[in-house]
Biotite code that builds the C-alpha atoms (Angstrom):
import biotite.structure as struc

atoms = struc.array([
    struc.Atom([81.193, -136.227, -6.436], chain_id="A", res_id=1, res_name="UNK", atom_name="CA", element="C"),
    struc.Atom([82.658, -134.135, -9.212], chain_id="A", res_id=2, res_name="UNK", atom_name="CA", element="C"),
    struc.Atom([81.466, -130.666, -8.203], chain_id="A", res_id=3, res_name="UNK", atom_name="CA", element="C"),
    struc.Atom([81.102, -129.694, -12.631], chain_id="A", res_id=4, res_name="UNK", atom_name="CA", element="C"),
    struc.Atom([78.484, -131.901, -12.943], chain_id="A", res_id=5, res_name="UNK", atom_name="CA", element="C"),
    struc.Atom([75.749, -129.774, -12.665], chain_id="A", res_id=6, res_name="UNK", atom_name="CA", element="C"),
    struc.Atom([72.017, -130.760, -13.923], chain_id="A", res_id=7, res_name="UNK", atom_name="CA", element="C"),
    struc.Atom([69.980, -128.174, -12.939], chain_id="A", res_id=8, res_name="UNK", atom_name="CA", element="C"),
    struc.Atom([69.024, -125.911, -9.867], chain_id="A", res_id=9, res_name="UNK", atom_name="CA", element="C"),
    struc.Atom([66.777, -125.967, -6.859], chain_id="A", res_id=10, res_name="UNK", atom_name="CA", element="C"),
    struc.Atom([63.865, -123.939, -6.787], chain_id="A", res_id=11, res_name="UNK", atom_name="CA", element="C"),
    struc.Atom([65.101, -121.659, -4.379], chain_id="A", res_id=12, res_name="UNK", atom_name="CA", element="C"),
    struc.Atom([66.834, -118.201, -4.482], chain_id="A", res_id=13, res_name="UNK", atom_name="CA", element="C"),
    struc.Atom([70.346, -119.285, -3.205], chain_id="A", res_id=14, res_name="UNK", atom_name="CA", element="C"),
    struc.Atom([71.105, -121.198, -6.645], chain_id="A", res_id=15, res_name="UNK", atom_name="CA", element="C"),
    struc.Atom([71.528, -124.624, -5.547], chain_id="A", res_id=16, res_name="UNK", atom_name="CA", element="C"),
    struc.Atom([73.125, -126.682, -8.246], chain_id="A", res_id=17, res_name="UNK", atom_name="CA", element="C"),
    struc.Atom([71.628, -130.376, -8.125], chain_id="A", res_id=18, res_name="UNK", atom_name="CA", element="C"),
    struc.Atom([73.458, -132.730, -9.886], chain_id="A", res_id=19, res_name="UNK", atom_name="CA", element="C"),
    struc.Atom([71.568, -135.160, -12.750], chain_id="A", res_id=20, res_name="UNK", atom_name="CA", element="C"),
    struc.Atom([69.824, -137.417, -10.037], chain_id="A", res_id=21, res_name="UNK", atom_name="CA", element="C"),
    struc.Atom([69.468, -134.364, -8.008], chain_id="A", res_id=22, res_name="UNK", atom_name="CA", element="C"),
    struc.Atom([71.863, -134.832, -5.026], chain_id="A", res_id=23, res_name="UNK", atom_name="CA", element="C"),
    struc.Atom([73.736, -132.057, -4.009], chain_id="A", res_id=24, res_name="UNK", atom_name="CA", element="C"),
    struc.Atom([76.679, -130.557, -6.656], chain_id="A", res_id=25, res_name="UNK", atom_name="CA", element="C"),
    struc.Atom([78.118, -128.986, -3.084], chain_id="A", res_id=26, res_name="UNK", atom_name="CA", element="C"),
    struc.Atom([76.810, -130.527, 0.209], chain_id="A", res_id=27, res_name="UNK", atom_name="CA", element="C"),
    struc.Atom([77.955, -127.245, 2.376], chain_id="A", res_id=28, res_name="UNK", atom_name="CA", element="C"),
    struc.Atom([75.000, -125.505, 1.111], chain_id="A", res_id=29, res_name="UNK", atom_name="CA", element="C"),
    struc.Atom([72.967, -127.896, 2.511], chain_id="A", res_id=30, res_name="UNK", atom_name="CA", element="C"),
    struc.Atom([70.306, -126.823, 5.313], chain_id="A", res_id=31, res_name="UNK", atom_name="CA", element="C"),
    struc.Atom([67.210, -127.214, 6.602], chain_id="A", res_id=32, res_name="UNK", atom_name="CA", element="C"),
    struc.Atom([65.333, -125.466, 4.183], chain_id="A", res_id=33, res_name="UNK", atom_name="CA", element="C"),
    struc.Atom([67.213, -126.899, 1.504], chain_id="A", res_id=34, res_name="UNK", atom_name="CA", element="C"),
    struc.Atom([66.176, -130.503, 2.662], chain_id="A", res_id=35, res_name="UNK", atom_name="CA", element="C"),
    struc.Atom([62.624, -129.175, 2.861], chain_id="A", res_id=36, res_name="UNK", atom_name="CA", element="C"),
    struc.Atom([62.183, -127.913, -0.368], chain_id="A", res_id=37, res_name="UNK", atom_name="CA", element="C"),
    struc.Atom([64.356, -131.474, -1.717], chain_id="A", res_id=38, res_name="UNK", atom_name="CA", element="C"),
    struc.Atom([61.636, -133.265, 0.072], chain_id="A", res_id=39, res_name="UNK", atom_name="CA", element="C"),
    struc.Atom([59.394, -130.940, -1.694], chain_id="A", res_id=40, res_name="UNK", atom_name="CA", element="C"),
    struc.Atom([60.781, -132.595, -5.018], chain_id="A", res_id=41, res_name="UNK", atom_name="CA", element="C"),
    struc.Atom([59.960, -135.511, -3.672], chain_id="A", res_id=42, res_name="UNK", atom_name="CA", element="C"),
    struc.Atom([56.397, -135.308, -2.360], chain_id="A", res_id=43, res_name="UNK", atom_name="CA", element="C"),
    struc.Atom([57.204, -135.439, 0.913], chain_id="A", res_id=44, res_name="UNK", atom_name="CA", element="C"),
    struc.Atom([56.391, -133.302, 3.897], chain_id="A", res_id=45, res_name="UNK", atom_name="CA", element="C"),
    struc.Atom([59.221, -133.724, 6.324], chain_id="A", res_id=46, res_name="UNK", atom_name="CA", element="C"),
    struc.Atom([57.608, -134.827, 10.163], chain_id="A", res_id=47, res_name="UNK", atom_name="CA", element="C"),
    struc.Atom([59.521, -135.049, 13.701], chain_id="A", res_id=48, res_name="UNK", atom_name="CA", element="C"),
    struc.Atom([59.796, -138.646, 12.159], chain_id="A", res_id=49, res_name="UNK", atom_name="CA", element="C"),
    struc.Atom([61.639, -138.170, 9.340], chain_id="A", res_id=50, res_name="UNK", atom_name="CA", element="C"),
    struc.Atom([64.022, -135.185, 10.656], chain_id="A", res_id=51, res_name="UNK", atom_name="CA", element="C"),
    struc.Atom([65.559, -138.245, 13.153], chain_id="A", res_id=52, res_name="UNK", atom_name="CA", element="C"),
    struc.Atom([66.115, -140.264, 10.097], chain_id="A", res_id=53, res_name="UNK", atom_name="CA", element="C"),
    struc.Atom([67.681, -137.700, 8.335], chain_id="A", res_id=54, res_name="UNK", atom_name="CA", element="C"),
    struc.Atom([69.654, -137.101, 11.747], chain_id="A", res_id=55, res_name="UNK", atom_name="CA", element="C"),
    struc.Atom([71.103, -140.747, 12.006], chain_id="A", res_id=56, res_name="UNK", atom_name="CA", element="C"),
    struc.Atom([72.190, -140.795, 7.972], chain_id="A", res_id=57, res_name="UNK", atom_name="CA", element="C"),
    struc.Atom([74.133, -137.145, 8.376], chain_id="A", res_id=58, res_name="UNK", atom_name="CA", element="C"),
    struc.Atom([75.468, -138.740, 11.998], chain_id="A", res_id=59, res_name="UNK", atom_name="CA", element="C"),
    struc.Atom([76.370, -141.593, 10.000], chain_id="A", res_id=60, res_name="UNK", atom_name="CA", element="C"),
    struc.Atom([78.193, -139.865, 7.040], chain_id="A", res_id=61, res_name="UNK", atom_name="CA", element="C"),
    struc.Atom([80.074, -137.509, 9.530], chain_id="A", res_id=62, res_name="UNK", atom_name="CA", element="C"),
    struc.Atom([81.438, -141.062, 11.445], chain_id="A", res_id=63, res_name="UNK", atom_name="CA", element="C"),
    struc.Atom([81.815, -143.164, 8.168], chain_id="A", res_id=64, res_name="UNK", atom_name="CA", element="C"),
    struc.Atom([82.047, -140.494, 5.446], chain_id="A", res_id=65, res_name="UNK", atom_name="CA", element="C"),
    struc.Atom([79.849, -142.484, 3.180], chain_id="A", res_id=66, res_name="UNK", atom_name="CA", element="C"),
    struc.Atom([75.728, -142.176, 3.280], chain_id="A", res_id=67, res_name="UNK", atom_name="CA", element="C"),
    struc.Atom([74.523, -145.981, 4.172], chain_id="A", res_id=68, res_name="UNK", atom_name="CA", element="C"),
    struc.Atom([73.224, -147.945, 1.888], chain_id="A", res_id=69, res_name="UNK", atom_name="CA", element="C"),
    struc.Atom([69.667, -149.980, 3.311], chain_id="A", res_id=70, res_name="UNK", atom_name="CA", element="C"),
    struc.Atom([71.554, -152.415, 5.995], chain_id="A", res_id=71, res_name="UNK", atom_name="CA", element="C"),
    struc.Atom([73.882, -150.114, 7.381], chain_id="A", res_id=72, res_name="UNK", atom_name="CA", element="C"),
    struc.Atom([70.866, -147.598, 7.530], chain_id="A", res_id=73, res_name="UNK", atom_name="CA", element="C"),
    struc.Atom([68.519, -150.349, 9.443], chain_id="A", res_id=74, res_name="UNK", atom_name="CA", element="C"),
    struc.Atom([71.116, -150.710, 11.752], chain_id="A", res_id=75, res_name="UNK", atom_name="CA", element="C"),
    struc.Atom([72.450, -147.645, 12.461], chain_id="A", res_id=76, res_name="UNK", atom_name="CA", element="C"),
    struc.Atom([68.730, -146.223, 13.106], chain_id="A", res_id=77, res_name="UNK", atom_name="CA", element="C"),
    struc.Atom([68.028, -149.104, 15.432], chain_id="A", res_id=78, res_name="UNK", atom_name="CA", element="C"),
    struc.Atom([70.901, -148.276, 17.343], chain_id="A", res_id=79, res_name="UNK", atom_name="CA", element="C"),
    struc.Atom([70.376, -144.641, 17.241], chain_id="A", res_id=80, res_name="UNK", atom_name="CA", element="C"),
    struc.Atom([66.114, -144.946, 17.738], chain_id="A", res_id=81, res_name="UNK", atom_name="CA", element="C"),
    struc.Atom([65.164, -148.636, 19.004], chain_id="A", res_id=82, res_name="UNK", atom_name="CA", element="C"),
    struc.Atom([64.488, -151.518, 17.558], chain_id="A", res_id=83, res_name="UNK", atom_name="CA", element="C"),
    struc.Atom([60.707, -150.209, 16.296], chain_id="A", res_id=84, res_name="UNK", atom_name="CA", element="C"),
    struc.Atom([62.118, -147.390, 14.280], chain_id="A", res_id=85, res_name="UNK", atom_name="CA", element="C"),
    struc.Atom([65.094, -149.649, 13.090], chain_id="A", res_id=86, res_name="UNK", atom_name="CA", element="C"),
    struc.Atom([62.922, -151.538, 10.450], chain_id="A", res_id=87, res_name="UNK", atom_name="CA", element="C"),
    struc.Atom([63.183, -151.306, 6.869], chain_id="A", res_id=88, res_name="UNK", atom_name="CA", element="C"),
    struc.Atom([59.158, -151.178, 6.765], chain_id="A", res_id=89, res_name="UNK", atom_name="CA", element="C"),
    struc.Atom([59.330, -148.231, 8.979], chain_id="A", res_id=90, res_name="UNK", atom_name="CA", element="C"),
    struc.Atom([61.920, -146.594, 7.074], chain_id="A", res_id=91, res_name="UNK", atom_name="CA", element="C"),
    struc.Atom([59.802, -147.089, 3.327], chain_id="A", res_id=92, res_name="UNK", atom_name="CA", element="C"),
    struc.Atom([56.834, -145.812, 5.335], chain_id="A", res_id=93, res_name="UNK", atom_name="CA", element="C"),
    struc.Atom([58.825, -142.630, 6.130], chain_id="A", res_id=94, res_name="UNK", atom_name="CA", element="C"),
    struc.Atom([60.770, -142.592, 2.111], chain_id="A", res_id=95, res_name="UNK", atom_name="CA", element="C"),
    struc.Atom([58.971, -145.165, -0.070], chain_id="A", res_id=96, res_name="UNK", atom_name="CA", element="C"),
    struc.Atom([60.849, -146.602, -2.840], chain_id="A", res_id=97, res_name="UNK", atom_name="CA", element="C"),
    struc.Atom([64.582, -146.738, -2.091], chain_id="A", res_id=98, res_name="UNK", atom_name="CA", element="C"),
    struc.Atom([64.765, -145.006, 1.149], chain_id="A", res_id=99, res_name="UNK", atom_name="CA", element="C"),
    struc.Atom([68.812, -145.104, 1.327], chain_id="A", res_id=100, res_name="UNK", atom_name="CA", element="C"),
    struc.Atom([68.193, -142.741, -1.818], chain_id="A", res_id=101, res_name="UNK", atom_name="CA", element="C"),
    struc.Atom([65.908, -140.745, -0.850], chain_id="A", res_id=102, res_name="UNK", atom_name="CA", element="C"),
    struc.Atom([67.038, -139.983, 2.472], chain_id="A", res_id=103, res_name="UNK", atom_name="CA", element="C"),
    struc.Atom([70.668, -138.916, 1.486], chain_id="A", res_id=104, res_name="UNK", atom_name="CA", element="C"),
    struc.Atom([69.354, -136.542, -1.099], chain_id="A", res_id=105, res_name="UNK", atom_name="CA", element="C"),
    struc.Atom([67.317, -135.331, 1.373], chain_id="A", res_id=106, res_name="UNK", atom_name="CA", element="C"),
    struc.Atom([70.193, -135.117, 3.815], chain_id="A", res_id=107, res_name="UNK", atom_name="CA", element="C"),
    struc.Atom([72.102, -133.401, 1.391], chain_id="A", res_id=108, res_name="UNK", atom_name="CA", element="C"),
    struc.Atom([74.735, -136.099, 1.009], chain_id="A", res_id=109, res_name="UNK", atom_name="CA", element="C"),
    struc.Atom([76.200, -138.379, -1.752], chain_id="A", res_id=110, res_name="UNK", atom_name="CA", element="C"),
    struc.Atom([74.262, -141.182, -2.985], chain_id="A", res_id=111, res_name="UNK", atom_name="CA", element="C"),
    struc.Atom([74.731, -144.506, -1.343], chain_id="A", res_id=112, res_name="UNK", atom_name="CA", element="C"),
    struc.Atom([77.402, -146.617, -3.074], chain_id="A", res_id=113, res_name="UNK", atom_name="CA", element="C"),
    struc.Atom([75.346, -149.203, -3.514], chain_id="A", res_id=114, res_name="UNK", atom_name="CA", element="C"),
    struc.Atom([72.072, -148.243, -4.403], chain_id="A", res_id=115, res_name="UNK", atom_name="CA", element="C"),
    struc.Atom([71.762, -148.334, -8.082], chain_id="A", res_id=116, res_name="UNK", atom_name="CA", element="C"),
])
């Protein structure tokens, strides 16, 4: 991600720069209140549920240096959680609407490759 590219900031007094589709301009400043107030954005309300999701996608980034796009996710949180858990409808229960997206923004990574 080109770290100029800045679109706007984060509500929040540590001047996070979000890019135009409002990933992270510089994913070290990611944390967990960060990722709250980006589900915030989002009109979520981050649960025990979601924070393991979120935990498999950073896991998964930190292995493959890449955030997955929604096959790689399914499987990767099957392995990591169980089969029940490791289901796309579980996942767009958790993020509706692209949940790849949504979940690396969240994380505070790059967006998925192949997500449009």
């Amino acid at each position: 991600m080109n770290d100029q590219t800045l679109y706007r900031y984060l509500d929040s007094p540590k001047k996070i720069k979000l890019d135009p589709e409002g990933y992270l301009v510089k994913q070290e400043q990611w944390d967990v209140e960060v990722a709250s107030l980006l589900a915030e954005e989002e009109g979520l309300t981050l649960t025990d549920q979601h924070w393991e999701i979120i935990q498999v996608v950073r896991d998964f980034y930190a292995r493959y240096e890449m955030a997955p796009a929604m096959r790689p996710l399914v499987k990767a949180t099957q392995q990591a959680l169980g089969d029940e858990k490791g289901r796309s409808i579980y996942l767009m229960s958790l993020f509706p609407g692209s949940p790849p997206k949504r979940i690396a923004r969240i994380a505070g990574l790059p967006k998925p490759t192949n997500c449009l």
